[in-house]
N, C-alpha and C positions, 0 to 999 in steps of 0.2 A: 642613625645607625645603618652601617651597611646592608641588614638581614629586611629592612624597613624597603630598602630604596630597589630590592631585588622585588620583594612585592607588588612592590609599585606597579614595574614593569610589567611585571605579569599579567596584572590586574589592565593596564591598560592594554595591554596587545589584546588581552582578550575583547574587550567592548571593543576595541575598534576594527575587530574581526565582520568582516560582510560582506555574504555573497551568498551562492548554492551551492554544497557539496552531498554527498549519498553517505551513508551509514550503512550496516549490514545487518539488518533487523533478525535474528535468531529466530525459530519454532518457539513459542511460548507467551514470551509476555506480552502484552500491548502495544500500538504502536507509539500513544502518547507515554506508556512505562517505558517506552528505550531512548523517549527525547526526555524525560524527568532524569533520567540515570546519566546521560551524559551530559544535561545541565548540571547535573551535582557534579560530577567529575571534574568539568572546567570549572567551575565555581574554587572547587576546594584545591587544585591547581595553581588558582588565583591567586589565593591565601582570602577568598573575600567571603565573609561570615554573612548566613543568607539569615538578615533577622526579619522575622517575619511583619512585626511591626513599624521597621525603617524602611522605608521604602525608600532606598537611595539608589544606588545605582538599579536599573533591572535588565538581566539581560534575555534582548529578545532572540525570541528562539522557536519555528515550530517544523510542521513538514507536511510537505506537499502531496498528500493522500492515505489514506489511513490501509494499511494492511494485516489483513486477519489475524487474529491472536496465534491461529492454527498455522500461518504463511510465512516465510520466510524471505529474504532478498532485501532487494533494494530500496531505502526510504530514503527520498530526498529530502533535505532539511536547508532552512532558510535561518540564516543569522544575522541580525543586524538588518541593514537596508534589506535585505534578500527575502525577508519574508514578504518583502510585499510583490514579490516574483511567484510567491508559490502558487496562486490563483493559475498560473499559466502552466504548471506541472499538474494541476489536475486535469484541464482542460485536456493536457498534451498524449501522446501517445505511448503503449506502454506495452512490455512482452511478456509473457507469462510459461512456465512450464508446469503445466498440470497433470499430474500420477489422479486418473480415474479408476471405479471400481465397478463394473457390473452387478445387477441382481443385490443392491442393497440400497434404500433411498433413509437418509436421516432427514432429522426435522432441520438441522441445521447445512443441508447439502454437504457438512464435509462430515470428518472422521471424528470430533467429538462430540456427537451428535447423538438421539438417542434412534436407534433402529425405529423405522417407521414403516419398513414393507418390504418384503422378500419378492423375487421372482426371477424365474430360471434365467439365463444367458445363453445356454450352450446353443443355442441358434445364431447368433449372432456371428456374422463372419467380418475379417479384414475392412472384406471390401464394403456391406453394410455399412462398416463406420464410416470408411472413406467417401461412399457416396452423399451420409448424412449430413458431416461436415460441410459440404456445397451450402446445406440449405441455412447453413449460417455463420455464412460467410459476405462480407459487403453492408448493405445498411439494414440492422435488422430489428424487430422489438422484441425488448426483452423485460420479463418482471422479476425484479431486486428480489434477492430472500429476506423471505421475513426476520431473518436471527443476522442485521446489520448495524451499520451504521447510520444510515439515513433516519430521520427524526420525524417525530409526528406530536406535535407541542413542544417542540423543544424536547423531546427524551428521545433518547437512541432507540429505535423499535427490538435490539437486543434485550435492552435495558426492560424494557417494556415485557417481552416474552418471558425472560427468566424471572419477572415477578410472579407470573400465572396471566398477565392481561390478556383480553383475546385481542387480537391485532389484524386488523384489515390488511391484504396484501396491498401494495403498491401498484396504481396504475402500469400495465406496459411502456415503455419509452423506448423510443429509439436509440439507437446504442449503432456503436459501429466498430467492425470486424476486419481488417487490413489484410489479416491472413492467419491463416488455420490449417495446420498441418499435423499428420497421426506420426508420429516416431515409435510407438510402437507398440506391438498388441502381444501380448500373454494374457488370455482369456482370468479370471476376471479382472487383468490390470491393464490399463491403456493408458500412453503416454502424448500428451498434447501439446504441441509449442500454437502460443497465440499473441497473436499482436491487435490491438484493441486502442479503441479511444476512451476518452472521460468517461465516467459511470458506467463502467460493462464489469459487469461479476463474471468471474470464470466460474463459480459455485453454480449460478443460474446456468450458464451454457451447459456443463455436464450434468446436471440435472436434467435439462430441455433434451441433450441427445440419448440420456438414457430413456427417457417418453418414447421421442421419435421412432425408438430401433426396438418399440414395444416391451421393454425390459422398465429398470431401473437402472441410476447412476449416481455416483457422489464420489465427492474429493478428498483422495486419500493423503496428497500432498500437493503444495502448492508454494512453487518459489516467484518473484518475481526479480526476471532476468533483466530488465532493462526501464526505466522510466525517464521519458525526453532522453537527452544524450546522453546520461547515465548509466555505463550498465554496470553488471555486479563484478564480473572481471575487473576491471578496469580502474573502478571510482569508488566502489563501495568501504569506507574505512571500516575494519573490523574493530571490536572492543579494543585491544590493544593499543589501537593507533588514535583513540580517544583522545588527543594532547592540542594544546594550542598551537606548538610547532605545526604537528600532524595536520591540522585542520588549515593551520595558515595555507602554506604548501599545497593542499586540494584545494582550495581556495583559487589559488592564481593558477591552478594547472586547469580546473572548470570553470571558471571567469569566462577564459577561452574558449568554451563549446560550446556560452551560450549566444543567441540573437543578439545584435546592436539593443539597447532598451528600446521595447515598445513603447507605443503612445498607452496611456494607460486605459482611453477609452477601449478600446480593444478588448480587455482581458476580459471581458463577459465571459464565462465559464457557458459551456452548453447547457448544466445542468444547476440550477440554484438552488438547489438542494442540499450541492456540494459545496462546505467553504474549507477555504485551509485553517487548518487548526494551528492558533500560533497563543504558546502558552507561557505568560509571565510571569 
């Protein structure tokens, strides 16, 4: 029947969809909750019935660094062949716009965090910030916040904290900083553009400058603008544009801004701490 052979199609354009394209990760949910919701999406698109005990078709699917529940922007997502690219968007380099807060530190360095310490700012000037910023800036160490992703047995040290565990901070690790610039200051809010490589928190940075500049610091918002050739203008599909079409179409428009295929010894990530999360 004709309504049979329309399935068909669908079903296959989508598995034989593969490559990298970006998504537009909203304020809220998860990063792995926005790639579950748009694997349902193509799924049910498909017409293909996800049973959980047939394992027949599966289609692969994850993305290439996880971004804060509280953060918004751009998630790269690998489909088909492509996931085994994402190893090289962690590694890779990545921009950030950070909305900071003065005179307030959470346990979670950002805004749903619980108050952890109050202290004044109104000392703090422009140019204090501007000068702080230098000092980290370039190759610098930095210690991950304890309310992340990174794992200590296999559990996410998030996971770990909101149970009550007490939790060892993270060794410092080098981390590296391309450039760090203030856009702009209304006391207690301060606006940061950062461009960063693999494993740098921008939570740890505004936390570390709120120390520096004898205050406290934490992030009140956090988008991210850009990951590898990716940025959000540009690449990032919003929910809408959710469709096989939609994705074929970003598909071969970022085919092209990626590298020729590396060799795959290469992709050693800096940091093995980090792997791509690819969920079937």
């Amino acid at each position: 029947e004709a309504g049979g052979a329309v399935l068909g199609t669908a079903a296959d354009r989508l598995f034989s969809l593969s490559g990298l394209f970006a998504v537009y990760k909203p304020k809220g949910p998860t990063s792995a909750g926005v790639l579950n919701l748009l694997k349902e999406r193509l799924l049910a698109e498909a017409g293909v019935q996800t049973n959980r005990n047939k394992r027949n078709q599966v289609l692969k699917i994850g993305h290439g660094g996880t971004l804060d529940s509280a953060a918004a922007g751009v998630l790269v997502v690998g489909i088909g062949k492509g996931t085994k690219m994402l190893r090289t968007m962690l590694a890779g380099s990545k921009k950030y716009t950070a909305i900071g807060m003065l005179g307030k530190a959470t346990d979670t360095f950002d805004a749903t965090g619980k108050v952890t310490e109050e202290k004044p700012y109104d000392q703090v000037t422009k140019g204090d910030l501007e000068n702080v910023l230098q000092k980290f800036t370039g190759h610098i160490m930095q210690v991950p916040p304890l309310y992340s992703a990174l794992k200590k047995d296999g559990e996410r040290l998030s996971t770990l904290m909101k149970r009550g565990e007490a939790v060892e901070a993270k060794p410092a690790r080098p981390v590296r900083v391309y450039s760090l610039s203030l856009q702009q200051f209304q006391p207690p809010l301060f606006t940061l553009d950062v461009e960063c490589g693999g494993g740098f928190y921008v939570r740890s940075l505004v936390s570390d400058i709120g120390k520096e500049l004898s205050t406290c610091a934490t992030v009140q918002e956090l988008t991210r603008t850009k990951q590898g050739p990716f940025t959000l203008e540009e690449h990032a599909l919003h929910e809408d544009k959710w469709t096989i079409d939609e994705i074929a179409r970003s598909l071969e428009h970022c085919t092209a801004l990626l590298p020729g295929e590396p060799s795959h010894k290469k992709l050693k990530t800096e940091h093995p701490g980090e792997t791509a999360v690819i969920c079937e």
